[in-house]
BALOBA-1460 file (C-alpha; in Angstrom, 3 decimals):
// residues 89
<rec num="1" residu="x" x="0.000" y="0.000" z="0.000"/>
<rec num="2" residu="x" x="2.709" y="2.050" z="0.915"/>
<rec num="3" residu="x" x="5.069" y="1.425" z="-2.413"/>
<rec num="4" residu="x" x="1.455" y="2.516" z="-4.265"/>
<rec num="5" residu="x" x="1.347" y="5.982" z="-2.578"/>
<rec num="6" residu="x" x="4.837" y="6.817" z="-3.362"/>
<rec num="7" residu="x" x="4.244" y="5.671" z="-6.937"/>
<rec num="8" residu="x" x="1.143" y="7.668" z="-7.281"/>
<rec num="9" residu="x" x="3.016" y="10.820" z="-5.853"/>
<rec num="10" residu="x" x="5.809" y="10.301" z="-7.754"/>
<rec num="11" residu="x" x="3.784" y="10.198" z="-11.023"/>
<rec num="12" residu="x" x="2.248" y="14.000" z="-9.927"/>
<rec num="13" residu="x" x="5.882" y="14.705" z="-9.362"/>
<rec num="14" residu="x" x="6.409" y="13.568" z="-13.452"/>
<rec num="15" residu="x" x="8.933" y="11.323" z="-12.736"/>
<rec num="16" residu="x" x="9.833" y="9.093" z="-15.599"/>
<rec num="17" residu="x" x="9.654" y="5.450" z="-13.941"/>
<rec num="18" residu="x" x="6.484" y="6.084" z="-11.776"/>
<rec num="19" residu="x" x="4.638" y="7.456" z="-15.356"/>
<rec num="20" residu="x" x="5.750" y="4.248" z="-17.045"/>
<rec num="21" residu="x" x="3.895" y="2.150" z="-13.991"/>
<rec num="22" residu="x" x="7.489" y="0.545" z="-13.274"/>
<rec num="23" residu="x" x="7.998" y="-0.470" z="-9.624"/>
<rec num="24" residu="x" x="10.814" y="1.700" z="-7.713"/>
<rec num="25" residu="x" x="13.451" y="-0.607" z="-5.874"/>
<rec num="26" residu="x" x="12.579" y="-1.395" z="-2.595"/>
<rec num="27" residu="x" x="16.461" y="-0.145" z="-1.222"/>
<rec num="28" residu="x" x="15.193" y="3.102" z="-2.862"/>
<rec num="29" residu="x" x="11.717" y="3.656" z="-0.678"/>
<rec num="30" residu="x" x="13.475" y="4.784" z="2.601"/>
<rec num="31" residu="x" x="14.834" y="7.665" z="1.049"/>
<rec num="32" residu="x" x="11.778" y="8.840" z="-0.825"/>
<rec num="33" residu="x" x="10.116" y="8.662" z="1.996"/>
<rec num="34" residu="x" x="11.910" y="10.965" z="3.594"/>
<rec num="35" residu="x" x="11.957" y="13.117" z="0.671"/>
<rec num="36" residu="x" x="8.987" y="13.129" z="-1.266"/>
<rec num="37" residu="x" x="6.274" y="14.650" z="1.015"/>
<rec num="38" residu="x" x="9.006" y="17.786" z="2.649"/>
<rec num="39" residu="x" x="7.317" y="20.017" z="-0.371"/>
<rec num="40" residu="x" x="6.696" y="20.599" z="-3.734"/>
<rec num="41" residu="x" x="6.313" y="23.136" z="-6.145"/>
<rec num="42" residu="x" x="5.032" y="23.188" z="-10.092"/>
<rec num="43" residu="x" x="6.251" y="27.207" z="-10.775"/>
<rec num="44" residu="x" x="8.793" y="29.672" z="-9.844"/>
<rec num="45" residu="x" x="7.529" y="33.277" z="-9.077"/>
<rec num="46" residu="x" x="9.739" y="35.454" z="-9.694"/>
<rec num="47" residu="x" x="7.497" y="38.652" z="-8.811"/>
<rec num="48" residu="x" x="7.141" y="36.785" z="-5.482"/>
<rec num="49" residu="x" x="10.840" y="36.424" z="-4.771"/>
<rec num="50" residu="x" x="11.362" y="40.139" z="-6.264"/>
<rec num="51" residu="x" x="8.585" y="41.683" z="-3.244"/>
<rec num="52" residu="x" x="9.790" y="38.970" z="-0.436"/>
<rec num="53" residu="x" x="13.682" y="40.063" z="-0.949"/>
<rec num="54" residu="x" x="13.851" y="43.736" z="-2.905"/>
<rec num="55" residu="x" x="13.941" y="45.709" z="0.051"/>
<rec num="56" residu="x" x="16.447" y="43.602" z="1.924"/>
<rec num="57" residu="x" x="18.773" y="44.174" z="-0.758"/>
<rec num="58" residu="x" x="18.436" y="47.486" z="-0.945"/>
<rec num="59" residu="x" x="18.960" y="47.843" z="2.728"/>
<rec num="60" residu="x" x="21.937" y="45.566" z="3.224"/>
<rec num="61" residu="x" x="24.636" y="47.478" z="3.852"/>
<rec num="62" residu="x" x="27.516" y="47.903" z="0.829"/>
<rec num="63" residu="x" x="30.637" y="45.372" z="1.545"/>
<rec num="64" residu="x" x="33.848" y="47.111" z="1.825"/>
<rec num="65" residu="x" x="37.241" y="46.015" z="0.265"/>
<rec num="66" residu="x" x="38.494" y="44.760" z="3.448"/>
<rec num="67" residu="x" x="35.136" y="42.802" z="3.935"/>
<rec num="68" residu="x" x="35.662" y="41.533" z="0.186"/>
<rec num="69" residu="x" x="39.465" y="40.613" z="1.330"/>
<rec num="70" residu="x" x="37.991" y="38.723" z="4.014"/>
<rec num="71" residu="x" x="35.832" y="36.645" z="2.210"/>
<rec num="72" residu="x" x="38.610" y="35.652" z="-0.219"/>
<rec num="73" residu="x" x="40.747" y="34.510" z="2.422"/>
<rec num="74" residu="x" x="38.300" y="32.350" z="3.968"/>
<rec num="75" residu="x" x="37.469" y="31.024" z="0.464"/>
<rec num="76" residu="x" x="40.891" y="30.199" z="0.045"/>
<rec num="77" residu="x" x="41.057" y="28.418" z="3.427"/>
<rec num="78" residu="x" x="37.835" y="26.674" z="2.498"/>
<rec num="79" residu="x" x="39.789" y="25.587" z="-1.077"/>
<rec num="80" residu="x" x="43.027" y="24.210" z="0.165"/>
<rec num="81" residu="x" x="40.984" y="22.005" z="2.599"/>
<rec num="82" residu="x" x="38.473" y="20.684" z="-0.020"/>
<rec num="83" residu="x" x="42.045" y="20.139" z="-2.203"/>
<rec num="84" residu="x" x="43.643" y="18.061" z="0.668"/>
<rec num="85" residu="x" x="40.551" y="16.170" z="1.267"/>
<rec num="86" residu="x" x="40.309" y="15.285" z="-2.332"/>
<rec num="87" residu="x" x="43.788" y="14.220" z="-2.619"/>
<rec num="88" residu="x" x="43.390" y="12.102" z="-0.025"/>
<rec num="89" residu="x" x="40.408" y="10.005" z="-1.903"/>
């Protein structure tokens, strides 16, 4: 029963295999279920976004260089640790 309601939410989420009627592997069910019923959305508004976060941007205050030379360092620390953990793969 359970393997049906994922399908059949999975086939409004268009997802090839459930619109074909194919069965999902059973190793796979654990993870939609924690997935598939967090949210969902069919469209993007962008006037939406624009009203929700236009005025916090044009509050924010402007970054200064030193700010921006902050940043870079810690995105260079960031960079030589995601380097070392790579090489270590």
């Amino acid at each position: 029963m359970q393997h049906e309601n994922l399908v059949c939410r999975l086939r409004m989420m268009s997802d090839p295999r459930a619109l074909e009627g194919k069965k999902l592997p059973p190793e796979l069910l654990p993870i939609l279920r924690s997935q598939v019923y967090r949210g969902n959305t069919d469209e993007l508004s962008l006037s939406a976004i624009s009203e929700k976060w236009s005025r916090w941007f044009q509050e924010r205050p402007s970054i200064s260089a030193e700010d921006m030379k902050l940043a870079r360092e810690g995105l260079d620390i960031y960079e030589r640790k995601r380097l070392r953990a790579i090489k270590k793969l």
